[in-house]
N, C-alpha and C positions, 0 to 999 in steps of 0.2 A: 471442346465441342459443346459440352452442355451451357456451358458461359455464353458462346456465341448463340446458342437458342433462345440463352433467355434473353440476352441484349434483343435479340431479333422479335421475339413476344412484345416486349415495352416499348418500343420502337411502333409496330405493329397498334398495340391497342393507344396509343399515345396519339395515333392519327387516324386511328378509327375515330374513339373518343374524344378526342380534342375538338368538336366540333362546338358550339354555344349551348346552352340548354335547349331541349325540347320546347317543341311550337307549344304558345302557352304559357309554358312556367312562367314567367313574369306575369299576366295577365291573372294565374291562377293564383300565387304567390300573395299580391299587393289582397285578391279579395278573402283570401283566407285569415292573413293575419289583420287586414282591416276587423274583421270580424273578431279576432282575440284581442283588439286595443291595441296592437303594436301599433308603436312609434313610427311616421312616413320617415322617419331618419335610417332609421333600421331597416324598414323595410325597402327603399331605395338602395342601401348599403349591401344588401341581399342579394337583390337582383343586380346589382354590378359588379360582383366579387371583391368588392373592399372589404378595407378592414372591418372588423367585428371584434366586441371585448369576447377575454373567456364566459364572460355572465350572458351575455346576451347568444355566444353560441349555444352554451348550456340550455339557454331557456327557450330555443330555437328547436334543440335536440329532442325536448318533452313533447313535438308535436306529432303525431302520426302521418302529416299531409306530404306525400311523395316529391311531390315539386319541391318544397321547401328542404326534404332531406337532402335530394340531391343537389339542391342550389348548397345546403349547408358542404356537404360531403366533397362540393368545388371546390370550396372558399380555403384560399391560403394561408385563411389567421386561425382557420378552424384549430382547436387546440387537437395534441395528437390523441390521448385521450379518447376523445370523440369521434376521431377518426378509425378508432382502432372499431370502438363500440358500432359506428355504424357499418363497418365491412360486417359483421354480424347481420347484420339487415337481410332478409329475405328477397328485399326486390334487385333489380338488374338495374333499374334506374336510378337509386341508390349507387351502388356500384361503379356504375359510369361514370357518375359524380366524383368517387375515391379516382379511379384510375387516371383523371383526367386535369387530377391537383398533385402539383407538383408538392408540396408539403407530405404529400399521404407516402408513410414509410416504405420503403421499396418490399421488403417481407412480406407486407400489407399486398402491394398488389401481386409480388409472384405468386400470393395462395387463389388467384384467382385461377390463375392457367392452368389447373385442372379440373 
């Protein structure tokens, strides 16, 4: 029983959250890291959920700007790593980001369901 709850949670937030990023992020994304001198390769690569190296997640993960955590917290090359670090994160949009990348450990996300 409790198996099938939690199957029934992931399931559940898999298609709550499986939606695209929030109105914006991309728009907010390109003018923030325009701002820190990222690369338009990168920053394209961002907002598409492509690949990304571990160096460039890492230097991604140093930013405080919410858009970009949760674009990071998407991305399916995001190392795990990172992904563990940013369930740590205080926001929910953060968060959504993890629950909604198939990469993000499954432990990762059942500590959200409570």
């Amino acid at each position: 029983m409790k198996t099938q709850i939690n199957c029934l949670f992931l399931v559940l937030c898999t298609i709550f959250f499986s939606c695209n990023a929030p109105p914006l992020y991309e728009t907010r994304t390109e003018k923030f890291l325009r701002s820190k001198n990222v690369e338009e390769d990168l920053i394209k690569r961002v907002n598409g959920r492509q690949v990304i190296s571990t160096k460039e997640a890492e230097r991604l993960a140093t930013f405080s700007n919410i858009p970009i955590l949760h674009l990071l917290a998407n991305n399916p090359s995001t190392p795990e790593n990172i992904l563990r670090d940013l369930a740590n994160h205080s926001n929910f949009e953060v968060h959504t980001g993890l629950v909604s990348n198939p990469a993000t450990p499954i432990e990762v996300v059942l500590n959200f369901r409570t």
